[in-house]
N, C-alpha and C positions, 0 to 999 in steps of 0.2 A: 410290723413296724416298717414303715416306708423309710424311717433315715429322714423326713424332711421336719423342720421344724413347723409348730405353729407359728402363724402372724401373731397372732397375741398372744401373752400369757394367758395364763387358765388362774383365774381368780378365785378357784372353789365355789362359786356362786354357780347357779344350774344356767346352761345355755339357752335363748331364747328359743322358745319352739319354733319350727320351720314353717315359712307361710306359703303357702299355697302358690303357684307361679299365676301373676295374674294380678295378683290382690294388692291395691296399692295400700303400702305403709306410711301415717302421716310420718314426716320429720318434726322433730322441733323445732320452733323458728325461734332464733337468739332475739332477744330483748332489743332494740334500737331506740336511741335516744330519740325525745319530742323533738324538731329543731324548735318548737314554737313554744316550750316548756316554759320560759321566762314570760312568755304574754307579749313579746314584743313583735314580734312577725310571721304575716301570716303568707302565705303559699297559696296560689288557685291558676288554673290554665283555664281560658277562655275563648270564645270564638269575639270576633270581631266582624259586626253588623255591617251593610252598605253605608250606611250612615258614621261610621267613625264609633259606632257605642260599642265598649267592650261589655258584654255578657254577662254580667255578674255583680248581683248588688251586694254577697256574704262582705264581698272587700272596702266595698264604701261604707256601708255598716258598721266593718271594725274599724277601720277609718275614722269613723265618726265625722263625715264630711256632708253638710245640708245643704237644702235646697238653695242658692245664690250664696257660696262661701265662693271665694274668689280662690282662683289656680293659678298658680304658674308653671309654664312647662319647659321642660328644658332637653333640647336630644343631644345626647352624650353617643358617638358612634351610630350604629344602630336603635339604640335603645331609649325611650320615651320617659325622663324622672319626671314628676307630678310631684307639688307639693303646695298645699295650706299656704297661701299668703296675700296681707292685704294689698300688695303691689299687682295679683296676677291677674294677668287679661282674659283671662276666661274664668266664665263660673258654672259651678253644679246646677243642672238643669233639678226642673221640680220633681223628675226623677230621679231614684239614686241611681244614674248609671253614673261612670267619665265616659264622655266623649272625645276621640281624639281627633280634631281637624284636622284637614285635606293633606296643608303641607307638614303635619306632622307626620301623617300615614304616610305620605310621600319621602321624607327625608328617611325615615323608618322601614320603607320596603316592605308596608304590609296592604292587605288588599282584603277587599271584604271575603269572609268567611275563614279568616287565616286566623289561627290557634295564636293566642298568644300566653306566656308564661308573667306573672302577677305578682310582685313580692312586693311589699308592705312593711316599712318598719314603721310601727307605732308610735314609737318613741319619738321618732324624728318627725313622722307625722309626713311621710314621703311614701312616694306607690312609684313602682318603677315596674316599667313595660315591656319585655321581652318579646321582638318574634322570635319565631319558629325559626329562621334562618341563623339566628344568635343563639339561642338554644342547642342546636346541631352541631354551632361550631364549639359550642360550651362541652360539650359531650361529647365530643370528640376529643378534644382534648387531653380533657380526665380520663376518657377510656386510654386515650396514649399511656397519661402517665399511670394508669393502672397496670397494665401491662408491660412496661418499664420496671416497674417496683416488680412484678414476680419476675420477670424473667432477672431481676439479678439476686433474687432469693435462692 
């Protein structure tokens, strides 16, 4: 008897057998919520063309946005809202992409082949643009206050 205790109790239950050094064990990964469970919003990062086309028809799709439905666009900060309406001066090309004009990508600080992040509420029937630069600072952020919250745990 070494005097030290175990880390954990002994359950009666037989100990797992010992794995080989080398041998990766899966973990279990905990369940995480859809965020999109409701149907209302969807999520996609995309690259953004010379041309102002963002990359990705899954979003106009759920959109449900067609060929000459009128847009209005609106830049909040960095970031591009788009939304359905019969006042907007741009329309859905006969493709489903959005295309963002010149002084959008301009006022936006984004440049051809730059990632952009794509969120979609359905409901509202609104597509709203993320770069990459807003993103970084989004995520920074949250990583602060993540790290905040454990170190005062």
């Amino acid at each position: 008897m070494t005097g030290i205790a175990p880390l954990t109790p002994r359950t009666g239950r037989p100990e797992p057998a010992p794995v080989r050094a080398g041998t990766l064990v899966p973990l279990p990964i905990p369940a995480l919520p859809d965020l999109a469970a409701d149907g209302q919003r969807r999520f996609s990062t995309a690259l953004l063309d010379a041309s102002g086309r963002i990359q990705d028809r899954g979003i106009v799709n759920a959109l449900d946005w067609k060929p000459g439905d009128r847009l209005l666009m609106t830049q909040i900060r960095s970031s591009a809202v788009i939304c359905r309406r019969s006042d907007g001066v741009f329309r859905m090309s006969t493709k489903p992409y959005v295309v963002l004009p010149a002084p959008v990508r301009r006022g936006c600080r984004v440049l051809a082949g730059s990632r952009v992040l794509l969120v979609a509420d359905l409901a509202q029937d609104v597509l709203v643009v993320h770069p990459e630069h807003v993103v970084h600072v989004m995520l920074r952020d949250f990583h602060t206050t993540l790290a905040a919250g454990e170190a005062d745990q």
